[in-house]
C-alpha positions in Angstrom: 119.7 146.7 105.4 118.7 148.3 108.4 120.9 146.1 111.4 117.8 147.6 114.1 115.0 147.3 112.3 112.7 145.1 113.9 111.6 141.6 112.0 108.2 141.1 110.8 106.3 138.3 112.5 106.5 137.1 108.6 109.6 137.9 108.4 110.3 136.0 111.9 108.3 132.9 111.1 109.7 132.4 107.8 113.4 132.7 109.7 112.5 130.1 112.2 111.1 127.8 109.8 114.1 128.1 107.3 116.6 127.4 110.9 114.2 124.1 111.3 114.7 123.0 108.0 118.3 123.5 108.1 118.7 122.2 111.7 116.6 118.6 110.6 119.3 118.1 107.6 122.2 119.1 109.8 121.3 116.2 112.5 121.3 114.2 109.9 125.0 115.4 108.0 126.3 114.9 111.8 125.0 111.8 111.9 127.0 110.8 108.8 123.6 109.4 107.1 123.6 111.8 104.1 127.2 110.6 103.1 125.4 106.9 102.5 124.4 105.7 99.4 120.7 106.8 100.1 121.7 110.2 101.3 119.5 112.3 99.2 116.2 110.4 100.3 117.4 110.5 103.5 118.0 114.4 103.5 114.3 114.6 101.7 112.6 112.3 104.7 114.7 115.0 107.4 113.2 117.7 105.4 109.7 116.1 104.5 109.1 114.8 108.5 110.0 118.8 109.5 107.3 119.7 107.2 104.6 117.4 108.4 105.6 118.7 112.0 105.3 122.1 111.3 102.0 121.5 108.9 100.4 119.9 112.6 102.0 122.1 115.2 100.0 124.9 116.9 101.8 127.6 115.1 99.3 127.5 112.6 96.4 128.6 114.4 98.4 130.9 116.0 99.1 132.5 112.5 95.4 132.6 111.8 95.0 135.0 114.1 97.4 137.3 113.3 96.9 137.2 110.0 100.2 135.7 109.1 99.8 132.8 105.6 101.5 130.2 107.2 100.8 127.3 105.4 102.4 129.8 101.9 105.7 130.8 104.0 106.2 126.9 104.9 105.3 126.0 101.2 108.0 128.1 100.3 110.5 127.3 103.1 110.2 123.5 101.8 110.5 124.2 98.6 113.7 126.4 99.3 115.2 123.2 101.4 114.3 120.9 98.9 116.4 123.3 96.3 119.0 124.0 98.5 120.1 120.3 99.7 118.9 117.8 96.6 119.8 120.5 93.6 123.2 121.8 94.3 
């Protein structure tokens, strides 16, 4: 991998998105939530809630006009989360 090889906006977006994910289900580890009996669904609400804010936020229309799929790269994000915090 090429260490100075400038990201992609894809490639950018989809980082920033996957850091969201993992930031909303860290807040909630820290907060000692996910270690409660109802941990998973409360991982799954951290993760669900990020996705409904990124699915409203402005970067979508922003991506529209650079041409970026948006609503595919947050698809996959969430379904990446979803895998990586409820299946392990």
């Amino acid at each position: 991998m090429d260490l100075f090889r400038k990201q992609s906006r894809e490639e950018a977006l989809r980082s920033k998105i996957r850091q969201g994910f993992e930031d909303s289900v860290m807040d909630v580890i820290r907060e000692g939530a996910a270690d409660s009996p109802m941990g998973g669904l409360i991982v799954k609400t951290a993760i669900a809630n990020f996705y409904q804010r990124m699915k409203s936020s402005e970067l979508k229309d922003i991506c529209l006009k650079t041409g970026v799929n948006f609503q595919d790269i947050l698809d996959e994000e969430y379904q990446n989360a979803l895998r990586k915090y409820l299946e392990e």
